[in-house]
C-alpha positions in Angstrom: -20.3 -26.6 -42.3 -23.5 -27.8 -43.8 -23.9 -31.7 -44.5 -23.4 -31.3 -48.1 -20.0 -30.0 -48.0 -17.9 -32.7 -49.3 -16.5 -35.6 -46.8 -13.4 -37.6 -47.0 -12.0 -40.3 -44.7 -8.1 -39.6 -44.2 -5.6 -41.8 -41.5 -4.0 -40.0 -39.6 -0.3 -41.1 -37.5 -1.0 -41.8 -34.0 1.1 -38.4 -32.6 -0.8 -36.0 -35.3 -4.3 -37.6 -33.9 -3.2 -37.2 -30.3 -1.9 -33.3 -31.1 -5.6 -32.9 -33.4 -7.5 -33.8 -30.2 -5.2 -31.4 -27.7 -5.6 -28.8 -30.2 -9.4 -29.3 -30.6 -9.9 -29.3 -27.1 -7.4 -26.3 -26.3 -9.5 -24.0 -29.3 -13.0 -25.3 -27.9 -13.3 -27.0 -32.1 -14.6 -30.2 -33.2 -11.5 -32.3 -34.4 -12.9 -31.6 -37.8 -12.9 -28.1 -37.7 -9.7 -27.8 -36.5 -8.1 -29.4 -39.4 -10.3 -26.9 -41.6 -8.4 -24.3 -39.6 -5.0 -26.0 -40.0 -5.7 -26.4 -43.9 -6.9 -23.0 -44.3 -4.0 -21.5 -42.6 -1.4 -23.7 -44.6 -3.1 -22.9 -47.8 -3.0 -18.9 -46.7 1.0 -19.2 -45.9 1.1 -21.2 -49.6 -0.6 -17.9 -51.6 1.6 -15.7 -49.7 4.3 -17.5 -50.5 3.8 -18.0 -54.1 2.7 -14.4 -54.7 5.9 -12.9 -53.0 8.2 -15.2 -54.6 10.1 -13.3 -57.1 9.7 -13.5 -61.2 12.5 -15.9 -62.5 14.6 -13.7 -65.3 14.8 -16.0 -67.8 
């Protein structure tokens, strides 16, 4: 990511930092761009989730 992408501190519980920094290191990432990964793959299972969800018949 290029420095001007947009920053943001965030706290993080003790057991989700240790899994960040096993993960990071397990998937050769930087911490940070392993939560991009995390995000992006949450926000992928979110739009397939919301476009297969069937129309309420009201």
């Amino acid at each position: 990511m290029k420095r001007s992408d947009p920053q943001m501190r965030i706290r993080l519980p003790a057991d989700v930092k240790r899994w960040l920094e096993k993960a990071a290191s397990a998937n050769l990432r930087t911490q940070n761009a392993e939560v991009v990964v995390a995000l992006r793959a949450a926000m992928t299972v979110k739009t397939k989730t919301a476009t297969s969800e069937p129309a309420s018949s009201n």
